[in-house]
Steps between C-alpha positions, in 0.01 A plus 500: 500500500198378602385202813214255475211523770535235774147507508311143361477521176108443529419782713705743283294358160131529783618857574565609130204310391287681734586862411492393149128370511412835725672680198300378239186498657534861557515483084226270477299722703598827247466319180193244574344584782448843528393574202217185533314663790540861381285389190285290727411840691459654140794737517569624140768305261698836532499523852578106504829571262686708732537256727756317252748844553571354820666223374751739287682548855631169430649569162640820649644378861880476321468892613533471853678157504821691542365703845353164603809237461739821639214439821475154512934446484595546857857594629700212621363272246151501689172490256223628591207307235291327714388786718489724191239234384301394759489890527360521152246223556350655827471790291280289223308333795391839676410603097297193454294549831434848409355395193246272708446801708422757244245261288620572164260812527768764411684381181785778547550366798524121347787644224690648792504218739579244145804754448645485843462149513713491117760730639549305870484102249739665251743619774442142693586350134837648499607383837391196437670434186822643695410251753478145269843648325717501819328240714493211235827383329413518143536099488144517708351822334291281261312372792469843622375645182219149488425723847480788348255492180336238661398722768391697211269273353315416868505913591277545136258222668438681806553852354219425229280186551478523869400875600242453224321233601529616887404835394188317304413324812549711826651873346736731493609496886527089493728501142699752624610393840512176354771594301680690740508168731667334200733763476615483885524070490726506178698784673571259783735329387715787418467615808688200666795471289818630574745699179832421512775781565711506184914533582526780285346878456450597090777751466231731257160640570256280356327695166401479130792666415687219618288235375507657105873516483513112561516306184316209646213701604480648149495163380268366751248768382514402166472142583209591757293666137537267283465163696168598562397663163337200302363370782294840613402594195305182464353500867382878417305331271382200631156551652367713210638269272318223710115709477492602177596127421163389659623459834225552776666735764361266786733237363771742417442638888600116582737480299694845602440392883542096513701425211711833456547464851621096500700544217689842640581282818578164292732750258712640846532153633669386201718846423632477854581133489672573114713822709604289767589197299663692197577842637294806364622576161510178355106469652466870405609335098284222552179659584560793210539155271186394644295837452595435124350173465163629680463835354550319136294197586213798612548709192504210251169385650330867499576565145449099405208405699363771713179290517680248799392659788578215753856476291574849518344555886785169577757717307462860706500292809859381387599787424394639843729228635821595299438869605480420892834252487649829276463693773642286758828493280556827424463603807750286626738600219427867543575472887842332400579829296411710798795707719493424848572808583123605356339232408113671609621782224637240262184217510253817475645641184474113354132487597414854362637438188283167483254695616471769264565245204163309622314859501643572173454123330095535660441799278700411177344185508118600509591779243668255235209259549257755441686577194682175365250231649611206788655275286749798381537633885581112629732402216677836610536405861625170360756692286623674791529200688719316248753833580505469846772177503773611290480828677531339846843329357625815383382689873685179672786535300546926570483426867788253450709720312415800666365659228223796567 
């Protein structure tokens, strides 16, 4: 059994949003915006590709879910997630000013502090996903998830865009702190809401274990890989697509940050108004009908008339769209499928999965373009796109029945 917050529904959405946005921009910072200055202070390519190890944690952190949700499940029905992540986030804030401190002279000492602050986001990520689960009734969880990955899209901004261009202008020691400050406002919020006690204690430690035996969460894993599959292929590809097409990278730099950017948040607007108003799997079969209609319009115009930059620039820009209101309704789906007697353990394994399938998708994709060509790589993408509705049916009809 499980109680909705008393808390306003706004200031639980401002809180989740917040620690969402400080979440991402901690990814930003790994993917984009570390690795931009390091080559800006000529540190070798090498060097420059460690840093992306630290974001494995995240991939990984369905290992210590278990210890983590055990933790964060008080007795009595008491939860313990928001200090859990405001502890995480002090954690990332104290990282972040050490950065500033140190200069980005020491580079091992860069990869450690980008490692600690993976391992305190990916712990703060499964509280907080335990947190939307039990403190939204799933008939509001498609605002929360709008919350959620749109936090995601404004945490790349600041993670990326904005410690470059303060680091361009005033340095190390301004971009850092910067970003700490950031950190500590969107942790505010958090910090002034209050989790409701839930009337009853989960009769079994929380643990993979448990999670695996549960048909629905073998389901939702397999629904989680191959939602996504058409979709991530294609985005693997996008941007080298878009160069060796003629693109100039300034405009494909605008395009990534301003357009990728208004279409991710235009995409969650619409998925969470299609979970609220439709409930998450229909939305979750409308936007996999959608991806097919893209990812074929995009493949039919690579192999037909590669030539159409503006057309095809118009099309990934779509496409970005469908994938950001995808996201918003899986998530809520995948939250509906989680126990609440673990649902940090549960949500985790969902996003791992995804996870791993992205990884895996990024690689396949460049090596069967290399190979094959675009058109043959996007007309796949499309192919597995066209799979991904009938096999949603056939998922929604299992967790009727039963059926693992």
């Amino acid at each position: 059994m499980r109680a909705s917050s008393t808390m306003p529904l706004p200031r639980m959405l401002l809180a989740a949003g917040g620690i969402y946005t400080a979440q991402s921009l901690v990814g930003g910072l790994t993917f984009l915006g570390i690795p931009a200055v390091l080559r800006a202070e000529n540190v070798a390519l090498d060097r420059i590709g460690l840093v992306s190890l630290a974001m494995l944690i995240w991939a990984l952190k369905f290992l210590w879910a278990g210890p983590v949700e055990r933790w964060r499940i008080g007795t009595g029905g008491r939860r313990r997630s928001r200090g859990l992540i405001l502890a995480g986030e002090a954690v990332v804030v104290l990282a972040l000013m050490a950065f500033g401190l140190a200069g980005g002279t020491d580079f091992s000492f860069i990869l450690a502090l980008l490692v600690l602050m993976a391992l305190a986001s990916a712990t703060v990520d499964i509280a907080c996903d335990a947190f939307l689960i039990e403190q939204f009734p799933e008939n509001r969880r498609g605002l929360a998830n709008v919350a959620q990955v749109g936090g995601g899209y404004l945490g790349m901004i600041f993670g990326s865009g904005l410690f470059v261009a303060v680091y361009a202008a005033f340095g190390w020691l301004a971009a850092s702190f910067i970003l700490a400050a950031l950190v500590f406002l969107f942790s505010v919020p958090m910090a002034m809401v209050r989790e409701v006690t839930l009337p009853t204690t989960p009769p079994t430690a929380a643990g993979l274990l448990n999670a695996v035996r549960r048909p629905e969460i073998r389901i939702g894993i397999l629904m989680a890989i191959t939602f996504e599959l058409g979709g991530r292929l294609a985005q693997a590809l996008a941007g080298p697509f878009l160069v060796d097409a003629g693109l100039p990278l300034a405009t494909l730099g605008l395009l990534n940050g301003g357009g990728g950017v208004a279409a991710g948040l235009a995409g969650t607007a619409a998925g969470g108004a299609l979970a609220h108003r439709f409930g998450s799997a229909k939305a979750m079969l409308f936007i996999a009908c959608l991806h097919v209609a893209s990812l074929a319009a995009l493949a039919g115009v690579i192999a037909g008339a590669p030539e159409h930059l503006s057309l095809l620039v118009s099309l990934f820009v779509i496409e970005s769209a469908v994938m950001a209101a995808g996201f918003v309704v899986s998530y809520a789906r995948l939250m509906a499928l989680a126990s609440p007697a673990q649902p940090g353990v549960d949500f985790t394994l969902f996003q791992c999965a995804s996870a791993i399938a992205a990884a895996i998708c990024g690689m396949t994709g460049a090596l069967l373009a290399s190979q094959a060509g675009y058109a043959a790589t996007f007309a796949s993408a499309a192919a597995l796109a066209v799979a991904v509705p009938p096999l949603l049916l056939l998922f929604e009809h299992r967790l009727k029945r039963g059926i693992s």
